[in-house]
MARMARLUM-171467 format. One line per 8 residues: their letters; for each residue x, y, z of C-alpha. Coordinates in nm, 4 decimals. Each point is the difference from the previous one (the first is absolute). Layout:
<recs>
A> X,Y,Z; ...
</recs>
This chain:
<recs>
XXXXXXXX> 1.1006,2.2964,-0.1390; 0.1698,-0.2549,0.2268; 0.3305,0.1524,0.0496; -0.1538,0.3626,0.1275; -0.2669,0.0743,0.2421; -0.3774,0.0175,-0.0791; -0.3349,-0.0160,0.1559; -0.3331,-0.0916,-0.1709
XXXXXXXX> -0.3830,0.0069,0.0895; -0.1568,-0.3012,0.0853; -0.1739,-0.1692,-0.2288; -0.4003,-0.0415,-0.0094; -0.0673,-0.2949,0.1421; 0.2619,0.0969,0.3182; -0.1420,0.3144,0.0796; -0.2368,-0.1855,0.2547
XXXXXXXX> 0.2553,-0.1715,0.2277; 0.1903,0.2761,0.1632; -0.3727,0.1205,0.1154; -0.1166,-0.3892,0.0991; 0.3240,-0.1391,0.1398; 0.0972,-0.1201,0.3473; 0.0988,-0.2510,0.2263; -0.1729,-0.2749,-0.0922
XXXXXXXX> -0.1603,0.1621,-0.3396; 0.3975,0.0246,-0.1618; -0.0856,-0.0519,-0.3435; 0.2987,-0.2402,-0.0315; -0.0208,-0.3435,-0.1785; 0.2605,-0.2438,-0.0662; 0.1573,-0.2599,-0.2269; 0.2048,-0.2875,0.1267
XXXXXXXX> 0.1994,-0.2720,-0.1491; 0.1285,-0.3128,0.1752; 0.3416,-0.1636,-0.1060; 0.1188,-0.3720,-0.0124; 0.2760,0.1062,0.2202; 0.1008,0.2950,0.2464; 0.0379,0.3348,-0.0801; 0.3675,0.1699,-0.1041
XXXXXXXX> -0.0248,0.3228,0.1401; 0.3359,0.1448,-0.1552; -0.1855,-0.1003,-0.3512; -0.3343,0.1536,0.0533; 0.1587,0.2936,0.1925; 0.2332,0.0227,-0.3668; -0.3417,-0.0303,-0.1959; -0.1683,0.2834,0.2080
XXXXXXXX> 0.2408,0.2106,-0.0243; 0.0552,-0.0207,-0.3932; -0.3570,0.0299,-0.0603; -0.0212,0.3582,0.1956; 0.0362,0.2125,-0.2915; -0.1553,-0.1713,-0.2607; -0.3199,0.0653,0.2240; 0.0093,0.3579,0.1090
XXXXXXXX> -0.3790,0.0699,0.0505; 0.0252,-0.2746,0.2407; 0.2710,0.1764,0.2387; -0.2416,0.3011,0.0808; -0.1495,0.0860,0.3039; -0.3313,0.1918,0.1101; -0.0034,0.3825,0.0431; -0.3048,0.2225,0.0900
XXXXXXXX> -0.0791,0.2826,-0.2328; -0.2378,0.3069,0.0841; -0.2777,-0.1715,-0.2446; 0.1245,-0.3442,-0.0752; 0.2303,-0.2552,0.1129; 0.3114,-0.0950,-0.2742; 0.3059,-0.2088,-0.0024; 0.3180,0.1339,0.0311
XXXXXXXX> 0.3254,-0.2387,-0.0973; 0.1908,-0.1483,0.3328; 0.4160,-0.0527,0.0259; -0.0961,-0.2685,0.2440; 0.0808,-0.3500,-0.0671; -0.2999,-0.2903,-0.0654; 0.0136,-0.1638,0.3153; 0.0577,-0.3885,0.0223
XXXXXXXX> -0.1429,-0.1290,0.3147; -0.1006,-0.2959,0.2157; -0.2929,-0.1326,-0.0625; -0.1511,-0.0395,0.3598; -0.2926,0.2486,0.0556; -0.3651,0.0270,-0.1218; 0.0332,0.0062,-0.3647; -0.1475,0.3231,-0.1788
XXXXXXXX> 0.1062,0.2371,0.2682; -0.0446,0.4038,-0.0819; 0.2815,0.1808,-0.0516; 0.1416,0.2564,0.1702; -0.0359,0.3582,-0.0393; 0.2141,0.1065,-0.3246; 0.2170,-0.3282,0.0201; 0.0211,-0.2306,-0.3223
XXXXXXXX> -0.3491,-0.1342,-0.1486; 0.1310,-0.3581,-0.0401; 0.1964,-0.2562,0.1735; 0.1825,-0.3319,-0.1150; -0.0461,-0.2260,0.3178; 0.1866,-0.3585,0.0683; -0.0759,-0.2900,0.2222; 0.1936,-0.3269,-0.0744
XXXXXXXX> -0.1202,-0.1162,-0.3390; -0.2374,0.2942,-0.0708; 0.0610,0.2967,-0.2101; -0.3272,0.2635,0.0321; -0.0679,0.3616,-0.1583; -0.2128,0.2121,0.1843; -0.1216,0.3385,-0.1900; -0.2867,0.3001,0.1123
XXXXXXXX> -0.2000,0.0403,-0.2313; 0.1258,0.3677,-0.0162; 0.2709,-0.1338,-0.2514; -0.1882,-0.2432,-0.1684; -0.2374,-0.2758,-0.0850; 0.0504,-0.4112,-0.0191; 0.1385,0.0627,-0.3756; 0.3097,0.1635,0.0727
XXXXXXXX> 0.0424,-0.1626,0.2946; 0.0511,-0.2989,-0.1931; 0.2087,0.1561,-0.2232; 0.2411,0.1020,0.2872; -0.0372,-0.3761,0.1417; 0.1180,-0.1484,-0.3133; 0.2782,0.2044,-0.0806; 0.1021,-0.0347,0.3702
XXXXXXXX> -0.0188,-0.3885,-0.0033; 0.1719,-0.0139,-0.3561; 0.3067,0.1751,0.1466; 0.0435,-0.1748,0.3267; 0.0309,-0.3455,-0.2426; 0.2451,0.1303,-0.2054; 0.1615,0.1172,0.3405; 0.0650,-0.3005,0.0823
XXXXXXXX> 0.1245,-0.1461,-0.3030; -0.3169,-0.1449,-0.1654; 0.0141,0.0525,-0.3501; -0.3518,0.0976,-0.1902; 0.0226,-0.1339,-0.3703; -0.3920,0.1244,-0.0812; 0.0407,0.3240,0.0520; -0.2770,0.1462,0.2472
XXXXXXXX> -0.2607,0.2665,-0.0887; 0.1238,0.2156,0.3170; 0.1114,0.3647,-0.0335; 0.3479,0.0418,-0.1756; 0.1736,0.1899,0.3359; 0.3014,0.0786,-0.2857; -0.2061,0.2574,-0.1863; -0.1667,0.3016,0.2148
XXXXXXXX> -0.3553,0.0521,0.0955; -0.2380,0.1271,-0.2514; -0.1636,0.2914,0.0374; -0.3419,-0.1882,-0.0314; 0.0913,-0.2224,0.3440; -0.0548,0.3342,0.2098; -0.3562,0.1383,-0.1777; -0.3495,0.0075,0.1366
XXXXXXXX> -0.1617,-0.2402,-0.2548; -0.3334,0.1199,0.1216; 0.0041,0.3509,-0.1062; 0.1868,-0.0982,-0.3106; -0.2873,-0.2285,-0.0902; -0.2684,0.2224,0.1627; -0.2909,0.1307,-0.2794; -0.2057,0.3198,0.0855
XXXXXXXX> -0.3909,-0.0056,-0.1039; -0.0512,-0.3779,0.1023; -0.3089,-0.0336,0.2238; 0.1155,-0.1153,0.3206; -0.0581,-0.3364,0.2209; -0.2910,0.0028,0.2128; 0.0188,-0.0568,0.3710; -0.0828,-0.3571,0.1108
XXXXXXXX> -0.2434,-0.1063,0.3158; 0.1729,-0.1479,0.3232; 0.1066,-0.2889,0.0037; -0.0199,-0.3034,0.3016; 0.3643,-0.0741,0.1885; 0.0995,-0.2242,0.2151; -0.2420,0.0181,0.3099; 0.2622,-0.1226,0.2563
XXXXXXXX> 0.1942,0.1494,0.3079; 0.3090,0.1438,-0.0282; 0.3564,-0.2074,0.1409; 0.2287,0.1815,0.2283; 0.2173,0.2097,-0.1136; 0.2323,-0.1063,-0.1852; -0.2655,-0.1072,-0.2350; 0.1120,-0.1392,-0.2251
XXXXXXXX> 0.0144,-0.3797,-0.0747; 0.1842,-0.1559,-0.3516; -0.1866,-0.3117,-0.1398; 0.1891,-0.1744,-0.3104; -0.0961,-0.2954,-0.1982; 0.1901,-0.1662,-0.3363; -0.2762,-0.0879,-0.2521; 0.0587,-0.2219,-0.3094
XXXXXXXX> 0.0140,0.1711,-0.3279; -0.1154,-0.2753,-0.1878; -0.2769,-0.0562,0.2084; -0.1142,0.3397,0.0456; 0.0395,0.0413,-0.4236; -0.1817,-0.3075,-0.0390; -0.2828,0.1152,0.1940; -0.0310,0.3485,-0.1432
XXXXXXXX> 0.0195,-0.0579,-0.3358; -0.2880,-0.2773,0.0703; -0.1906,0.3327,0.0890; 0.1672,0.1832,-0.3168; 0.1153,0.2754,0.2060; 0.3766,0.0351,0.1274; 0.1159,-0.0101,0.3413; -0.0420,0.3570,0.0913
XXXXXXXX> -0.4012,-0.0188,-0.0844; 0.0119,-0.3644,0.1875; 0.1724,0.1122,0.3234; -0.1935,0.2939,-0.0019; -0.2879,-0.1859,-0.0438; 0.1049,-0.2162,0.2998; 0.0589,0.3115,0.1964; -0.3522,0.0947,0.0054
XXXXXXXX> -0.1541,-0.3505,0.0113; 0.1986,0.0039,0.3550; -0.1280,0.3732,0.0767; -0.3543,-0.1144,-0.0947; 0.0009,-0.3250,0.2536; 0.0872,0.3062,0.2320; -0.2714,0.2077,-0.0670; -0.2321,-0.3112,0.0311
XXXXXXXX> 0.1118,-0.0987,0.3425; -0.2928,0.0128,0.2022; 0.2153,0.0457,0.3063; 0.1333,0.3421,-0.1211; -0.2446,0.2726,0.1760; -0.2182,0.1637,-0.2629; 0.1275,0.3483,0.0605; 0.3419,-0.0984,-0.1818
XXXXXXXX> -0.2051,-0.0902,-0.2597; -0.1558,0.3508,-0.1733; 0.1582,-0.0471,-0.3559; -0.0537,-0.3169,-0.1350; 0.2622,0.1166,-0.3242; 0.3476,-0.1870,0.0185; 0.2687,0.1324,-0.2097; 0.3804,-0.0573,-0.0746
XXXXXXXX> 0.2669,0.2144,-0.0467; 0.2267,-0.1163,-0.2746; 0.3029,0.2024,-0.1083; 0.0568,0.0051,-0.3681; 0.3519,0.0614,-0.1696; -0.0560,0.2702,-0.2287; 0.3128,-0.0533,-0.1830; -0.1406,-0.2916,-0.1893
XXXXXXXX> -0.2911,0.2679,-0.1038; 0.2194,0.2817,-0.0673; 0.3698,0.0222,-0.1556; 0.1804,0.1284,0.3318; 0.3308,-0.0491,0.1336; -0.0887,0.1890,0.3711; 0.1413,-0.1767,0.2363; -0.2347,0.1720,0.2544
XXXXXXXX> -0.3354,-0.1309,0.0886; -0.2110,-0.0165,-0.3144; -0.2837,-0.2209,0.1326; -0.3946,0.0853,-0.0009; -0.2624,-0.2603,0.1427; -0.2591,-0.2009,-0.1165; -0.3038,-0.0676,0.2768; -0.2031,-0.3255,-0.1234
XXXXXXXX> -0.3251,-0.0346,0.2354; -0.2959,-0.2044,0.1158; -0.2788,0.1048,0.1622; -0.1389,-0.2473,0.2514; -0.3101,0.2155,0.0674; -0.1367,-0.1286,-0.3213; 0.0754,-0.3831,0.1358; 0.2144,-0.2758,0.0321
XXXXXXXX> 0.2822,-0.0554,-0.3077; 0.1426,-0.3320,-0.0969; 0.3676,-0.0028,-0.0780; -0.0553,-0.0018,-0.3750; -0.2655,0.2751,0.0227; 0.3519,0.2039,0.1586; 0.1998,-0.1000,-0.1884; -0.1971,0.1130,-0.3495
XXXXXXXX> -0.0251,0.3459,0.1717; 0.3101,0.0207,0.0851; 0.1460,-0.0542,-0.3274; -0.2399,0.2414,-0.1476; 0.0530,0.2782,0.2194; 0.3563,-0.0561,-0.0424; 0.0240,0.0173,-0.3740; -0.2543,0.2730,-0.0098
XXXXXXXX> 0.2073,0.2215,0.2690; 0.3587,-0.0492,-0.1671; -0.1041,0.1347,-0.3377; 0.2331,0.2941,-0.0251; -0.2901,0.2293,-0.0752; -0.1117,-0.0725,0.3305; 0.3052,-0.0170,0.1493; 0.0173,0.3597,-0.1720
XXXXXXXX> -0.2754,0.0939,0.2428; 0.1490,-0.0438,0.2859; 0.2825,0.1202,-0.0734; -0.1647,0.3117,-0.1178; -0.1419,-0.0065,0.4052; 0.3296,-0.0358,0.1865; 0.2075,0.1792,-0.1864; -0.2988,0.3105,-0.0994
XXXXXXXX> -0.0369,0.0702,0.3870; 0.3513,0.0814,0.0672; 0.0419,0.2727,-0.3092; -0.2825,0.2160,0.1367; 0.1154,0.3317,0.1049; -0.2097,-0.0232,0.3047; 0.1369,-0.3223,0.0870; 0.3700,0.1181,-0.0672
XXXXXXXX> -0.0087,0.2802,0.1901; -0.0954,-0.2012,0.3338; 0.2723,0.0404,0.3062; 0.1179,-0.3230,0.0379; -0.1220,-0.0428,0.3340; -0.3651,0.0525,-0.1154; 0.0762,-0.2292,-0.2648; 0.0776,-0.2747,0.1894
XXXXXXXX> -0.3180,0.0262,0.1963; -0.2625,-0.0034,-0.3303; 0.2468,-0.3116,-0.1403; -0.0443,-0.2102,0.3062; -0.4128,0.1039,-0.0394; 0.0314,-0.1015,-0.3248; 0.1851,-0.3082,-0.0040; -0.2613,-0.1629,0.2764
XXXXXXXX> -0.3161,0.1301,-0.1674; 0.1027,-0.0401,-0.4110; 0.2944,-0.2935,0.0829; 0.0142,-0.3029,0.2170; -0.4019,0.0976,0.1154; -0.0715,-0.1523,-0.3620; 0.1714,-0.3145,0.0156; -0.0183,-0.3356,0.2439
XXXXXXXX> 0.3879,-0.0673,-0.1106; 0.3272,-0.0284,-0.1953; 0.1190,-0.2495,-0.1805; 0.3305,0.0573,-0.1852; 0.1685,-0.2349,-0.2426; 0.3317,0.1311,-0.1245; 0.0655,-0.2914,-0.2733; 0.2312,-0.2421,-0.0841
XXXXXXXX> 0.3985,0.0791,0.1258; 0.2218,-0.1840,-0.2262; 0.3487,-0.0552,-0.0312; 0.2051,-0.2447,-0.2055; 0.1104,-0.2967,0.0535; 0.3700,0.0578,0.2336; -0.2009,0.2399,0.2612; -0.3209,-0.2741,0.0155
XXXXXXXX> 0.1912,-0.2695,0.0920; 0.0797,0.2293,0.3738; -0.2801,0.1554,0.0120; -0.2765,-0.2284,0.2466; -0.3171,0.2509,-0.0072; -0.1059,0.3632,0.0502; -0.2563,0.1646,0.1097; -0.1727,0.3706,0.0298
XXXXXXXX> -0.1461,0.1666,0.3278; -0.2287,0.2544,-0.1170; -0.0259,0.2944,0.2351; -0.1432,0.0252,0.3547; -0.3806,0.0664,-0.0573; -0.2240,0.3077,0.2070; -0.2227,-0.1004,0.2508; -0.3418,-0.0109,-0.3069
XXXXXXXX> 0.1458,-0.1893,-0.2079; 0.1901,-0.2272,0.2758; 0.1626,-0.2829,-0.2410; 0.1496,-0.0498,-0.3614; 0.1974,-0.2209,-0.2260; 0.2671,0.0131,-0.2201; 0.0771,-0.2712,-0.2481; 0.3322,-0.0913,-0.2292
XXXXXXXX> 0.0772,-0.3248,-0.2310; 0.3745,-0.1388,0.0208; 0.0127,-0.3345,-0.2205; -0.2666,-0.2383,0.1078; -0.1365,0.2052,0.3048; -0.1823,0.2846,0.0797; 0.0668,0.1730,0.3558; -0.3668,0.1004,0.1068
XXXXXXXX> 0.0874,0.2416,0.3410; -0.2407,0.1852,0.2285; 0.0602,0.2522,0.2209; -0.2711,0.0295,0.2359; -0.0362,0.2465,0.3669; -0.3076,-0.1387,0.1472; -0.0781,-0.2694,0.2492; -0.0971,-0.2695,-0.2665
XXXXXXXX> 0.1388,-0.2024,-0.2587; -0.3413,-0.0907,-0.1635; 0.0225,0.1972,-0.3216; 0.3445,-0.2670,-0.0941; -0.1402,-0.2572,0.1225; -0.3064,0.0272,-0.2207; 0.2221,0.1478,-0.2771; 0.2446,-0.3267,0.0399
XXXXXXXX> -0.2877,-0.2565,0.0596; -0.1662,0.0491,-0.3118; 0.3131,-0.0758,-0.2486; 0.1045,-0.3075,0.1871; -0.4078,-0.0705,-0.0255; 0.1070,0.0416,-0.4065; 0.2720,-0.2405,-0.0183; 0.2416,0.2874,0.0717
XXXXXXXX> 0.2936,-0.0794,0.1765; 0.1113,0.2146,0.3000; 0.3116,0.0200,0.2052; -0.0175,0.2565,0.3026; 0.3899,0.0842,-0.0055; -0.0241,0.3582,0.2205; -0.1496,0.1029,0.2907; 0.0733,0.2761,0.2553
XXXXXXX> -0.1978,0.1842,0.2276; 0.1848,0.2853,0.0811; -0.2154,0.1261,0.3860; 0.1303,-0.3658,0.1086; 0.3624,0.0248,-0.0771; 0.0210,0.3576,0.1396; -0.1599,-0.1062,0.3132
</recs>
């Protein structure tokens, strides 16, 4: 399939973005690594390169159908860039749908979530990294769980886990009540603002398995402890205050549910709430809900559910046989009324990334920027573990920094050491 031209749908969970996306709602996110020394760009130009093939679904660009939107395969090359704009820029019109960017000791990926989700992402990152070492001249005696770029794609990399997995008959997910968001004031455009902090892993461990919950439930848990000293501030005008529920979006990896290879997005979400309408909740009270809802909500019968939702909707005839340009139009309706209208916000922890010993020893951090929220939701976070630090990184597009502040306050409050490493605000630097 990689050495001839091909197009595919896409997949369930992207079906949304072509319908949602803009300037400053791009549906990009991004994983960085920084290096003990500067970059070689004739190695990780070499890496790139190699790695083209072995990825196929990843050299694609957007086309527009009559009904849907689909993915045709691209001769174009993956373009290598410098790394001095905003990060998680949109992507032009049926160019690429990733980009490898470089600044001095950096190495990022940024993908649209048209291709895929933080999973293969990670995949790609690893693979990418492992090469550029052995480009120049490191030798790797553990080998590396990354994807063998010697053998050829299998045919599971390129399939639509969701409608493979997808059961007919299930009774699907009900609709949730609205949720509170930030109640601030939008920045000037550009929005966006990147705020970073390195948090120990020991600590952090420590702490949460005090609670007996892992770090997900605990910085989740956090999350809404900082959304709920929000809520309660009595200078926020009552009016922003209709829904007292506070909820969490957390994307789950359904891979480690169900035996796929896609390399596509193959993520559903879990939305662990609190409702402050019935009164104040201590930490602890959060945190025990938390980890209920969260073990109750990624039982794979009920992941079944919503799966049976998503995936139900788009195989009705009625639905099918939409123009695309009507489409579009009912998607947007429904992603602000049955999406980000149910949740406060996002909090996405993409693991561990490991590598052995030769590539650890250049390797000083990384670090994930999770995509550019819409103007409801207004902030996020995005969270991955290299050795004894976790990278903890909002992206935020309002006038105030409150929601990190509160967020970061509370684990140094815990004994939690915090390092602010990154901060950019982008409207400054492009004034």
């Amino acid at each position: 399939m990689n050495d001839q031209s091909f197009w595919y749908p896409l997949d369930n969970a992207a079906k949304i973005f072509p319908a949602i996306t803009n300037d400053e709602v791009t549906s990009v996110f991004r994983i960085s690594v920084v290096l003990l020394h500067k970059i070689h760009i004739k190695s990780l130009f070499a890496a790139v390169r190699t790695i083209e093939k072995r990825f196929p679904y990843y050299r694609v660009c957007l086309k527009k159908g009559f009904f849907w939107y689909y993915l045709e395969s691209a001769y174009f090359l993956t373009p290598v860039v410098v790394d001095d704009k905003m990060p998680c820029r949109r992507f032009e019109k049926e160019s690429q749908l990733m980009r490898v960017l470089v600044a001095d000791n950096r190495i990022s990926v940024e993908f649209s979530h048209l291709l895929t989700d933080g999973g293969g992402a990670l995949e790609y990152f690893k693979t990418l990294l492992t090469l550029y070492f052995q480009n120049r001249d490191i030798e790797i005696k553990r080998p590396l769980s990354v994807i063998d770029i010697s053998e050829n794609p299998d045919p599971e990399e390129f399939e639509d886990a969701y409608n493979r997995f997808f059961k007919e008959n299930i009774p699907v997910n009900t609709r949730r009540p609205r949720a509170f968001h930030l109640p601030y004031s939008l920045s000037i455009k550009p929005r966006l603002k990147v705020l970073s902090a390195r948090v120990s892993t020991a600590a952090l461990k420590e702490k949460a398995s005090e609670k007996g919950v892992n770090i997900t439930v605990y910085l989740t848990s956090v999350y809404l402890y900082a959304m709920q000293q929000l809520y309660e501030d009595p200078s926020i005008p009552r009016r922003k205050k209709k829904t007292g529920k506070l909820s969490i979006q957390i994307p789950v990896n359904l891979r480690n549910l169900y035996p796929s290879k896609s390399m596509r997005n193959f993520s559903l979400f879990v939305l662990p709430e609190i409702d402050c309408g019935l009164g104040h909740y201590s930490f602890d009270e959060i945190l025990k809900t938390v980890y209920h809802q969260m073990q109750l909500e990624t039982d794979r019968k009920l992941v079944s559910k919503i799966l049976s939702r998503n995936v139900g909707s788009e195989r009705k005839i009625l639905i099918r046989t939409i123009p695309l340009f009507l489409k579009n139009s009912v998607l947007r309706i429904n992603h602000r009324t049955m999406g980000c209208n149910q949740y406060s916000g996002v909090l996405s922890n993409m693991g561990v990334l490991v590598f052995p010993p030769e590539i650890q020893e250049h390797i000083e951090s990384v670090m994930v920027i999770p995509p550019p929220p819409n103007k409801m939701i207004k902030a996020g976070c995005g969270i991955i573990g290299y050795k004894d630090r976790i990278s903890v990184t909002f992206v935020n597009i309002t006038r105030s920094r409150e929601l990190e502040k509160h967020f970061f306050r509370f684990l140094t409050k815990e004994h939690i050491p915090v390092t602010i490493n990154y901060t950019r605000n982008y409207h400054d630097e492009y004034l």
